[in-house]
C-alpha positions in Angstrom: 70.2 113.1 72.4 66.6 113.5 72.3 65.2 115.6 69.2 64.0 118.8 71.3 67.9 119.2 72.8 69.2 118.3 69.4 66.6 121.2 67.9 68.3 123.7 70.6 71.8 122.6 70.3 71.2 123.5 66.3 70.1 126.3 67.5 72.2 127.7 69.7 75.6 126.5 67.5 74.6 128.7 64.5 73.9 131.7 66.6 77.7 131.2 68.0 78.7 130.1 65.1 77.3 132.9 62.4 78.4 135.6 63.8 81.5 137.9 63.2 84.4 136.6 65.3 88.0 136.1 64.8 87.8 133.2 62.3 85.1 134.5 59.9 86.4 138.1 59.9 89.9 136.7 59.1 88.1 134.3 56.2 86.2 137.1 54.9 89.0 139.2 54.8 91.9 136.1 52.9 88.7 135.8 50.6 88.4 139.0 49.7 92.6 139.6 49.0 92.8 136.0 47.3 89.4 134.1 46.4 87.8 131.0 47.2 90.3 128.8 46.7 93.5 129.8 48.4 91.3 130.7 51.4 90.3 127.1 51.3 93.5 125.9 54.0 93.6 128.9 55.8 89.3 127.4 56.3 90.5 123.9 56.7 92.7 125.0 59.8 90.1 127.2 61.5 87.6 123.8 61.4 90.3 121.3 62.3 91.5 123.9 65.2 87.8 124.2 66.1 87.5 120.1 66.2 90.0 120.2 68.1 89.0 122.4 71.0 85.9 120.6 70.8 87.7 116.9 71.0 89.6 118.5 74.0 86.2 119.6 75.9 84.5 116.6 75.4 87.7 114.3 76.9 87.7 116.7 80.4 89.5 119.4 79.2 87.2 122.2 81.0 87.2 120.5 84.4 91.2 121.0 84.2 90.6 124.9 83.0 88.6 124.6 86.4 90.5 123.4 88.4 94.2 125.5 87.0 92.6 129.0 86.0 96.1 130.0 85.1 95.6 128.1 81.6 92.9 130.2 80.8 95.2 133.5 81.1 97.9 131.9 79.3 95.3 130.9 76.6 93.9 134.3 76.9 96.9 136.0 76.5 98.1 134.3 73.8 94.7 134.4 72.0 94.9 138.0 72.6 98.1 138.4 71.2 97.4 136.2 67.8 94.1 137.9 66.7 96.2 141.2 66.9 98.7 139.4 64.8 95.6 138.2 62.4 94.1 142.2 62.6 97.9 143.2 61.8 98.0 140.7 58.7 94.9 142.3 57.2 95.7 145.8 57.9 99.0 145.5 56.1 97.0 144.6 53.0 94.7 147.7 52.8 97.5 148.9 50.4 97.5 146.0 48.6 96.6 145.6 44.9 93.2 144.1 43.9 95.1 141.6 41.8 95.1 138.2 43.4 98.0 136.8 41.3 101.1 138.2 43.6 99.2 137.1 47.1 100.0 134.4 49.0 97.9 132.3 50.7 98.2 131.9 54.9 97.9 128.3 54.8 96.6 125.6 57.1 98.1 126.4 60.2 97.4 129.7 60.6 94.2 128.5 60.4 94.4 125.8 63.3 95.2 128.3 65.7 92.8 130.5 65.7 90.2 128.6 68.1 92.6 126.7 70.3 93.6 130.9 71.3 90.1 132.2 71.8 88.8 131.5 74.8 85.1 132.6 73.8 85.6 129.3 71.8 86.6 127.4 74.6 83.6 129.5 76.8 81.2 128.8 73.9 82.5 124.5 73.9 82.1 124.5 77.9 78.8 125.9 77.9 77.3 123.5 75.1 78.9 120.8 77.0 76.9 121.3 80.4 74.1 122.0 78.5 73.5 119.7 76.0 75.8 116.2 78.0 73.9 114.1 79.6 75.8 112.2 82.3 74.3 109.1 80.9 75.0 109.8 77.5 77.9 111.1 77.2 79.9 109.4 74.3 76.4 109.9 71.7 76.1 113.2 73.1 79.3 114.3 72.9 79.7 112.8 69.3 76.1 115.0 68.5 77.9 118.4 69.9 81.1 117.8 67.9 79.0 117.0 64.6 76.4 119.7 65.0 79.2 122.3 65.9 81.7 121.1 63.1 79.1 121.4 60.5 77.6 124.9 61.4 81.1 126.2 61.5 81.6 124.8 57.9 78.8 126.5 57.4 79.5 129.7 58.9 83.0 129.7 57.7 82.1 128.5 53.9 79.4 131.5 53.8 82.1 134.2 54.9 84.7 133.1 52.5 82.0 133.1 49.9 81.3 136.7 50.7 84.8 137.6 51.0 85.1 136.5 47.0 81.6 138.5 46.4 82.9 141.8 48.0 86.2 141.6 46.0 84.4 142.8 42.5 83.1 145.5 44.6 86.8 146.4 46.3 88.5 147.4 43.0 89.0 150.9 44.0 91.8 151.6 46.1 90.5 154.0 48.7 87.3 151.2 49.0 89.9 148.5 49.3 92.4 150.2 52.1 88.6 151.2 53.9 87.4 147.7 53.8 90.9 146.2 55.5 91.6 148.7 57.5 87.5 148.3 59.1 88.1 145.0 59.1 92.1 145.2 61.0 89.6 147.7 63.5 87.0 144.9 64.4 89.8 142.2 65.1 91.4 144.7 67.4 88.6 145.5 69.0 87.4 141.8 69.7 91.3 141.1 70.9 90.7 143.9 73.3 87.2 142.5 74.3 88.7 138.9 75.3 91.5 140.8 76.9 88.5 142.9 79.5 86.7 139.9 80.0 
């Protein structure tokens, strides 16, 4: 990939990759409940899930969403239907104590989900693809994508969780705390509602 398309895919995979979506709200929001470290799986899922989707576009897999647009309702129906279940899991823990001790930690394949249901993942994959793929380059290419994605979500995800654990100290009270999850359980609706419109 020359350096002037490998300057733009940078580019264009941290502004997708930054921003508040299903996996970093759900990061900042474990991190916040139970710390850096037992948000660590629940992280390692949501990048494996996300290398995934991105294995899967590089192989062919959006030529076959073309060609059967019935997988894309079924994946946006069920994507829909998860990140409720994620806005669900946060909102139940606006009552929560601050205490991290009791919590329990989501795991790794909650995690690993979450991208492989989003189709603005999939959208987002598919349109770095065409963009960024060059026919005759498509193996070094394709390995450049997966990389440059992987590592700005790491990134992305690593600095949510990190804030999740910085917010905590400030979370303490209880009416802060149910505010906080129950703002957070609000946003995840609202982008589950969002994939379902579009």
């Amino acid at each position: 990939m020359e350096l002037q398309n490998l300057s733009l895919l940078v580019v264009f995979a941290v502004s997708m990759t930054f921003t508040p979506g299903p996996a970093n709200l759900t990061l900042l929001g474990t991190s916040v409940q139970l710390g850096i470290r037992s948000t660590l799986p629940l992280m390692a899922g949501v990048v494996t899930g996300f290398v995934i989707n991105a294995l899967a576009i590089c192989v062919g897999l959006g030529s076959v969403f073309q060609q059967f647009p019935v997988m894309v309702t079924f994946i946006k129906v069920a994507g829909t239907f998860y990140i409720l279940y994620l806005a669900y899991s946060l909102w139940r823990v606006r009552h929560a104590e601050a205490s991290r001790a009791s919590a329990v930690s989501p795991g790794f394949f909650k995690g690993i989900l979450v991208h492989p249901l989003n189709p603005k993942a999939w959208l987002m994959l598919i349109t770095a693809y065409s963009q960024f793929v060059s026919p005759d380059r498509v193996v070094t290419d394709s390995l450049a994508l997966i990389i440059v994605f992987c590592l700005s979500g790491l990134a992305a995800n690593s600095l949510w969780t990190v804030l999740g654990s910085v917010i905590h100290e400030y979370l303490q009270v209880p009416k802060m705390r149910y505010s906080f999850f129950t703002s957070l359980a609000v946003m995840l609706s609202g982008l589950a509602i969002a994939l379902w419109l579009t």
